[in-house]
C-alpha positions in Angstrom: 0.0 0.0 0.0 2.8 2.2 1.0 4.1 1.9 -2.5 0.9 3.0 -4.6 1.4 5.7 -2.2 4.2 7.6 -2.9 3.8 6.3 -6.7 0.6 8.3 -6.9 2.2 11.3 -4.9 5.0 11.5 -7.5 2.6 10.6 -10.2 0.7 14.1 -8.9 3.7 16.0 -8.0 4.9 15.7 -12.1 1.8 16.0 -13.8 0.6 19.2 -12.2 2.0 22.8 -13.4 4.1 24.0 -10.6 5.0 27.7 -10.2 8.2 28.9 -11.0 10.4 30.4 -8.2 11.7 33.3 -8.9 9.1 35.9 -9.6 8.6 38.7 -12.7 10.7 41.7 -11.7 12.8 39.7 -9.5 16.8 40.2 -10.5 18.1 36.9 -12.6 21.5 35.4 -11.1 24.3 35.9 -13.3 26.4 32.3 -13.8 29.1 31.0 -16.5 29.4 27.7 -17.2 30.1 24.9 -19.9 28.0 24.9 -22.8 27.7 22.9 -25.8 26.3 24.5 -29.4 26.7 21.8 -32.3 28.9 19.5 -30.2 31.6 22.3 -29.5 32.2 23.3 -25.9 32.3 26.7 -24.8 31.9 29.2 -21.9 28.3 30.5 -21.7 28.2 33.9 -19.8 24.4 35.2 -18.6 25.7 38.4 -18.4 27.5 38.4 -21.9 24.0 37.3 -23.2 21.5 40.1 -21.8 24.2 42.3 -24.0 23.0 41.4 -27.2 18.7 41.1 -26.3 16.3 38.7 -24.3 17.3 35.5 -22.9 15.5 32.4 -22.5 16.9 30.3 -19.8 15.2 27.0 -19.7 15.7 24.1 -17.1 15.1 20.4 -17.9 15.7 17.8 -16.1 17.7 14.9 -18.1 19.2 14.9 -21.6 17.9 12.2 -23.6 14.9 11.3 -21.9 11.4 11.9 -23.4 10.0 15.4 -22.3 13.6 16.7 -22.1 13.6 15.3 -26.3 10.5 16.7 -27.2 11.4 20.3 -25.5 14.4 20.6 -27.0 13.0 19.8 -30.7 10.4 22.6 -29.8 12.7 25.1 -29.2 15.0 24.0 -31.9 12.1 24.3 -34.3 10.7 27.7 -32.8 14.6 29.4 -32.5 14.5 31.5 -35.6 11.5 33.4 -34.3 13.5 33.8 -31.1 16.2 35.3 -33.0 13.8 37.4 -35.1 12.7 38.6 -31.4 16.6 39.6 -30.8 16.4 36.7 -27.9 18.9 33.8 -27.2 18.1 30.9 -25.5 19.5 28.3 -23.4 18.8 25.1 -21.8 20.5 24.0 -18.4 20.4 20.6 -16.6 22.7 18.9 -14.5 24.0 16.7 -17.4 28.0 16.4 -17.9 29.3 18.4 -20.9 30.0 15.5 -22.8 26.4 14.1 -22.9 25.7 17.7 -23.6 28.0 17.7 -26.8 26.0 14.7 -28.0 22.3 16.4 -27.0 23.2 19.6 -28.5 23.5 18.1 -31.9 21.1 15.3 -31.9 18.2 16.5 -30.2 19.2 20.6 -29.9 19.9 20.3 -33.7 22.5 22.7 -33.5 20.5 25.8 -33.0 20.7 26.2 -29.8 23.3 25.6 -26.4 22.8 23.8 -23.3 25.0 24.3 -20.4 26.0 21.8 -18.0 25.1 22.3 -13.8 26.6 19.3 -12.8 27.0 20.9 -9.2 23.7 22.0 -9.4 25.0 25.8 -8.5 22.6 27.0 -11.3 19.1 25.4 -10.8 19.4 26.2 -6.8 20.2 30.1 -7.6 17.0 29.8 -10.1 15.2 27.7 -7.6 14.8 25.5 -10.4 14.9 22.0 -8.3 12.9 19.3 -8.7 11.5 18.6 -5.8 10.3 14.9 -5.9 13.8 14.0 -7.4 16.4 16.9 -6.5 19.1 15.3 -8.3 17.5 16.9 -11.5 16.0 20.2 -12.4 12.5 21.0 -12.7 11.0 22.3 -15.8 11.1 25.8 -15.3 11.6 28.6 -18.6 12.5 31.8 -17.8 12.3 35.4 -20.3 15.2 37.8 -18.9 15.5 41.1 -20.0 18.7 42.7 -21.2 18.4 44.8 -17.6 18.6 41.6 -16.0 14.8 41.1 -14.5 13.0 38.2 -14.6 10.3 39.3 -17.2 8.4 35.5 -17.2 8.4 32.1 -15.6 6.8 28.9 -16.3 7.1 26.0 -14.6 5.2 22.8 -15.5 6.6 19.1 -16.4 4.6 18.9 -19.5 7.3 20.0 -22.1 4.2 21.3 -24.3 4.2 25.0 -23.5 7.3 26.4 -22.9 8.0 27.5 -26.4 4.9 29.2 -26.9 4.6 31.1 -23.8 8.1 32.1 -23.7 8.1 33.2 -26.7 5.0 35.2 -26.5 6.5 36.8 -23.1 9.7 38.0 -25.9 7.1 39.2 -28.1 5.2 41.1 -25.6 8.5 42.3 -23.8 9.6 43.8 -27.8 5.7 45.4 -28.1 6.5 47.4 -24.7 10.1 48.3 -25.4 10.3 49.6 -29.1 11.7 52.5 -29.7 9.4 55.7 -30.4 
């Protein structure tokens, strides 16, 4: 019985949206790490980002698996209105760099990086933790401005929407902040 238990209490605690942690308007916490575009390693820098527009920062929890696959191939698909947008994005999870040189090409299709948070320094400064399995990242997407503010967050397991409503908060965020 105890079993069925805490299999339905997982079950529940994956397929309902959660709430992102860090709220609109709250400051976004600078990092550099690894990152992998196309199978090439290099250093991602936040802060080097928010220079040239928008960011989104996505979390996932495992390379390769289903929702993480399916994600990934949304955003890849969806990148060139991102860029059209002036926004980058970029996917974190606790994945090494070399599983993320393989999952950058395959599944990211070249068009976008993921970083590696192997120490998990990243998804606890985003409060980005899964918490039914805290060895992985939740799914959480995040728009940042170019000040550095958290303009949108989503968080909700279901890989479905996060390229649609991130990249209606970048669309909204350009309405607002076009020059006169």
């Amino acid at each position: 019985m105890k079993n069925y238990l805490a299999i339905g209490l997982f079950a529940l605690s994956v397929s309902l949206p959660a709430y992102a942690a860090l709220s609109t308007g709250a400051i976004a916490p600078n990092f550099v790490t690894q990152a992998s575009l196309g199978g090439k390693v290099f250093t991602y820098s936040l802060g080097d980002a928010l220079k040239k527009g928008p960011v989104v920062l996505y979390f996932y929890p495992a390379a390769f698996t289903k929702g993480c696959t399916i994600e990934a191939h949304d955003f890849a698909d969806a990148i060139e209105k991102y860029k059209a947008l002036g926004a980058t994005v970029i996917g974190v999870s606790h994945d090494d760099i070399e599983k993320l040189n393989k999952f950058s090409v395959s599944e990211c299709r070249e068009k976008f990086p993921v970083a590696a948070d192997p120490d998990q320094s990243i998804m606890k400064s985003y409060d980005a933790i899964l918490a039914a399995k805290p060895e992985y990242a939740n799914r959480v997407s995040y728009v940042i401005s170019p000040a550095g503010n958290v303009i949108f967050s989503y968080a909700d397991m279901n890989p479905d929407k996060h390229v649609e409503y991130t990249l209606e908060a970048v669309r909204k965020w350009n309405a607002e902040h076009k020059p006169n």
